[in-house]
N, C-alpha and C positions, 0 to 999 in steps of 0.2 A: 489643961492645955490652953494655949492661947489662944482667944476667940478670932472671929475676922475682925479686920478693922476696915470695912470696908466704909463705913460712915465716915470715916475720916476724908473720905476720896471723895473727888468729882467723876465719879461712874457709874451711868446710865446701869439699871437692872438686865438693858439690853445687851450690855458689853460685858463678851467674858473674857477677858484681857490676862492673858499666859504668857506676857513678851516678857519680863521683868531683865532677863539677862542681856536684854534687847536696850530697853531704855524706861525706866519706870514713870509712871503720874505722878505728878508733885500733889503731895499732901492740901489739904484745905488750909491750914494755918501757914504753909511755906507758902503758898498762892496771895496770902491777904498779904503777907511778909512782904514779899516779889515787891506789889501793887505800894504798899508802901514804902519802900526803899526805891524806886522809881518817884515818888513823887520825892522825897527827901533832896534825891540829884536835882530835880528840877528847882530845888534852892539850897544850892551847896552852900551860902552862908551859916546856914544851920547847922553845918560839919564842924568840929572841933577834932581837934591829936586826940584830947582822950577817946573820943566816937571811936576812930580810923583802931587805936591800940587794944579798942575792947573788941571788935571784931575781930582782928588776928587773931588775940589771945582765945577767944570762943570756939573760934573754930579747929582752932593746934588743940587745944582743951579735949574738942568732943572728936577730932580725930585720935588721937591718942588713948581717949578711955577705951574705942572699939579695940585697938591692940595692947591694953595693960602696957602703957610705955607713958613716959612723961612728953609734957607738953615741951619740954626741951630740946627732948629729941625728936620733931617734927617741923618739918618746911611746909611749906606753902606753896605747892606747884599746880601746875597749867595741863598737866596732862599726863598720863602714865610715860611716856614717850619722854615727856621735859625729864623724868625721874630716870628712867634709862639712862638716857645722856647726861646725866649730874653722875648716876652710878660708876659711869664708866670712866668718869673723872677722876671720881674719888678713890676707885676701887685699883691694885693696881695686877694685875694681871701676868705670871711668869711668862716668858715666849719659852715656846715648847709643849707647852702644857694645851688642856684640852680647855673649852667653854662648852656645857653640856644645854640643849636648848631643845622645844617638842618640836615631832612632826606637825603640823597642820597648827602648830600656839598662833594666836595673836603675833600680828607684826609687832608688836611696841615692844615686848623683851626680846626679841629675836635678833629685827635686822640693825641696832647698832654693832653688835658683836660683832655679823659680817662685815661691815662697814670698816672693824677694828682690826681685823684678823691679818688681814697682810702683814699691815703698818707694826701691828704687836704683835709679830710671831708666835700666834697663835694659830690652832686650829678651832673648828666651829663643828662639833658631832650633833647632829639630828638623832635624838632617839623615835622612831620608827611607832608609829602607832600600833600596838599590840591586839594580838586577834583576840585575844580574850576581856580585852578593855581595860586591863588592869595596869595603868602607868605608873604605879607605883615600884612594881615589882622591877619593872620596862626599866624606868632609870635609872635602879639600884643597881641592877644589870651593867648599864653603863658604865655608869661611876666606878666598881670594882671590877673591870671586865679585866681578865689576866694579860698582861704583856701590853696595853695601852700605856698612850703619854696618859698620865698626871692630870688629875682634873686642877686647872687653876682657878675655876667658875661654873655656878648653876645659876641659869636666869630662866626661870620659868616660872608657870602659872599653878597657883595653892588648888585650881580647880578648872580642867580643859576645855573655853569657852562653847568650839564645836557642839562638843555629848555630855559636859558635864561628868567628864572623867575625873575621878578625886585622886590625889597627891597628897599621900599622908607628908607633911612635909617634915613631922618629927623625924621618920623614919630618915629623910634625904637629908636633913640638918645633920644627923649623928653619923653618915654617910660619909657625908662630905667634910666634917669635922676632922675626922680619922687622915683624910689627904692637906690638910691643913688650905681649905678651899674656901672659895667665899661663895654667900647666897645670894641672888638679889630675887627677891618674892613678887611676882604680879598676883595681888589679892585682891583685884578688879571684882571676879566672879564667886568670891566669898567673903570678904569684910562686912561685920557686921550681922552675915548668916550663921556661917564657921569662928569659932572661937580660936581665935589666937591670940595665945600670948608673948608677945617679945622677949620677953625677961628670962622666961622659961626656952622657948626655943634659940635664939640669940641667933638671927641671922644676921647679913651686914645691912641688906635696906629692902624694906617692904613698901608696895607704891600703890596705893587705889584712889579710883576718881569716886563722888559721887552722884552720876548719873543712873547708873544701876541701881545696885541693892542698897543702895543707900538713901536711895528716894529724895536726892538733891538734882540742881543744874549741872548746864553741860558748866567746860571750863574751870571744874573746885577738883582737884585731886592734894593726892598730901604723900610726901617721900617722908618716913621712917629711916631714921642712918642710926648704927651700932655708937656710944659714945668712944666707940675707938678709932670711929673716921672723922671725931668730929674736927678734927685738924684737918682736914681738906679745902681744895681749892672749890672755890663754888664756877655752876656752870655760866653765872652774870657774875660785871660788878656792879654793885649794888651800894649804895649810901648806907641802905637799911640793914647789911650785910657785915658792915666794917666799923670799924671805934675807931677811926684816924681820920672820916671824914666829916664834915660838918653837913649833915642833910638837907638844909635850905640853901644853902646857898655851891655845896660841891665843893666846898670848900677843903685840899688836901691840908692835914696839920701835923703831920709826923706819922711815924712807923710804927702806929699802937698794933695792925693787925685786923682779924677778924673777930667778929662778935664770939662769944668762946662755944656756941651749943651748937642746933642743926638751925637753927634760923638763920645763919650766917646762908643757907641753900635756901633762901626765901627767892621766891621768881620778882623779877624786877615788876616795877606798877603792880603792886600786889590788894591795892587799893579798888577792889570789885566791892563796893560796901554793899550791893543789889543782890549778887549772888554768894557771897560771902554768908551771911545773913541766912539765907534758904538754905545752903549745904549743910551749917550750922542744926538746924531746927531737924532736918532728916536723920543727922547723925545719933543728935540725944534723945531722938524716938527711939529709932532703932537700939542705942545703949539700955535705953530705959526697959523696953521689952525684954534685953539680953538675947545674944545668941544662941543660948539652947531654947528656949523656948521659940522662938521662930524659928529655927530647923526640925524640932520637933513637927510644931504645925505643917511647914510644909513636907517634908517627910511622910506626913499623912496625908496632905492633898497630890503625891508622886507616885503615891505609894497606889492609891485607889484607883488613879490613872491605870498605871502599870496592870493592876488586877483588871480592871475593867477591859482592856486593848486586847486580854490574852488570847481572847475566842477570833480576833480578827486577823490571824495572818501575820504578825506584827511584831519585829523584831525588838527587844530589852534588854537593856543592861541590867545586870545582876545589880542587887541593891547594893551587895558587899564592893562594888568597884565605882558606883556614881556618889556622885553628889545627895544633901537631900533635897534639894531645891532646885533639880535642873534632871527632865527626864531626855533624851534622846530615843527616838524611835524611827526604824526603819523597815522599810518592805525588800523581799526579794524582786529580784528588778527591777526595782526602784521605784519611786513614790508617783503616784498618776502626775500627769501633768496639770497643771493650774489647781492643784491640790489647797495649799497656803492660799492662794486668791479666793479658792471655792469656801474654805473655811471659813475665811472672813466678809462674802456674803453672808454669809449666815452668825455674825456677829461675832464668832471666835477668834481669837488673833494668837498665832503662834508663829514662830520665824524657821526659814528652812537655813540648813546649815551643815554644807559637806556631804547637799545627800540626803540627809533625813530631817525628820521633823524633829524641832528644839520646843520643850513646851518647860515654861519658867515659870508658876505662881510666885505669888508676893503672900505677904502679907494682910492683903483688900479681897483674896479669893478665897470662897469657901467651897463646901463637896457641892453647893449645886453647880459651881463652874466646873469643877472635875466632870460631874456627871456628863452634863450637856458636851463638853466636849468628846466625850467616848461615845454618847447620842450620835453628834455632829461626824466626827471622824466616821463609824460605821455606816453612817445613811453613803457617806463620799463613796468612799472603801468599796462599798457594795453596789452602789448604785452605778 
């Protein structure tokens, strides 16, 4: 099994840091990185094209290996949201038909839809959080529910930010395959935990930033498109985006078109060489480890949680319906007040969310963080 890598981090023995679906620590080598591409800017004579073309390429690189897809098909976007709205561009949606989206998901796949839904005669179905926690079964539900319009769209999340509700998304690819629909994947809260692969699944676009489980800055996310949208209209225009313009100077020179892959959906000023850089380093850790071996590990630190909490009153999600990396727990009428504060006097950090307690390890926690925390919880709980 994979060891901690907690040496790798700047974290105190004192900090037992359970946020990770919250917003993770940047790595010690992505930290020296940071400090030195900040001093780089501060003499941008030192910058050359090839610099600016090999960070692109790095970073489309080591996002792509985490989904087994080529660096071709991969942009350079700004934010799960930026990737939404390029989706909804490229994607084109029947009026009549349905767009299938979660209760309680992340705003970023949700509310362009509604945005959309008048204007593209469509509607916008909310599949309803299921008492048994199992969103899988919930959407498939949806999708083929008898005498419904037609799904023309699924924009939802590989894994339920809230509880860490898992979404086999094979299961909803083949689903939706069958109505001849399109996928768009917010893989925010498993890229790089959850192994996917594009090639295998083939949905039309997958969107993760790496602030999370990716162990990068805010602002680096990356849209995944199918090479069958890569004739699309991009959400900018871009110099960097097109063959008919001349990049320095703007210059229009005829009707060549767009770049022919998914870079043609690169976000304008795509030139963060500071954070570029850091996203980069997080990613080909994380590839390097592989995703089963770090869902394994934590799996085991959720898992021990889970076992530990039982004696306290403390509602769980069945293993077969979460995540491995993402425990949700809740009390009957509700969690004490100042609960999450009172924790993190006591050094533990975990985030509340919809209600209950969201507890996330990484990679940098090991079972004495598990432990302490079921310590910590209990003294709360009881006292």
């Amino acid at each position: 099994m994979l060891a901690s890598q907690r040496a790798l981090f700047d974290i105190p023995h004192s900090v037992c840091y359970l946020n990770a679906a919250s917003y993770s620590p940047l790595p010690l080598r992505t930290l020296e990185a940071g400090r030195a591409a900040v001093g780089r800017k501060g003499q941008p004579w030192t910058i050359d094209w090839t610099f600016a073309h090999g960070q692109y390429e790095r970073a489309r690189v080591a996002a792509a290996r985490l989904i087994n897809a080529e660096p071709g098909d991969v942009a350079l976007i700004s934010a799960v949201s930026y990737g939404v709205a390029s989706a909804a561009k490229i994607l084109s949606i029947a009026r009549g038909s349905r767009v299938i989206v979660l209760e309680d998901d992340h705003s970023s796949p949700v509310l362009e839809w509604h945005a959309r839904a008048d204007a593209g005669g469509f509607t916008v179905e909310t599949v309803l959080r299921p008492g048994d926690g199992d969103w899988t079964s919930a959407v498939l539900a949806a999708i083929t529910r008898s005498g419904a319009a037609p799904v023309g769209l699924a924009s939802i999340s590989s894994v339920h930010w809230s509880d860490g509700g898992l979404i086999d998304v094979d299961q909803v690819a083949a689903a939706l395959r069958q109505q001849g629909a399109r996928f768009v994947v917010d893989a925010t809260q498993g890229a790089g935990v959850l192994a996917m692969d594009v090639r295998r699944l083939d949905p039309d676009i997958v969107i993760f930033p790496t602030y999370k489980w990716l162990l990068g800055p805010y602002g680096r996310a990356f849209l995944y498109v199918a090479k069958r949208h890569h004739g699309g209209i991009p959400l900018e225009q871009t110099a960097s985006g097109r063959r008919d313009v001349r990049a320095e100077s703007a210059v229009y020179f005829g009707d060549l078109g767009y770049v022919a892959d998914a870079r043609r959906y690169d976000m304008g000023e795509r030139d963060h060489f500071i954070s570029l850089e850091m996203a980069s380093i997080g990613m080909e850790m994380m590839a390097d480890w592989g995703a089963a071996a770090v869902a394994e590990r934590l799996a085991m630190l959720t898992d021990r949680i889970a076992d530990g909490v039982r004696d306290l009153g403390v509602g769980v999600s069945t293993r077969q319906v979460r995540a491995p990396h993402i425990l949700s727990l809740s009390v009957d009428g509700g969690l004490p007040h100042g609960l999450v504060e009172g924790l993190a006097s006591d050094g533990v950090y975990v985030a509340l969310r919809l209600g209950r307690l969201r507890i996330s390890p990484h990679v940098y926690n090991d079972e004495e963080d598990a432990d302490r925390f079921v310590e910590v919880l209990a003294k709360r709980l009881r006292g």
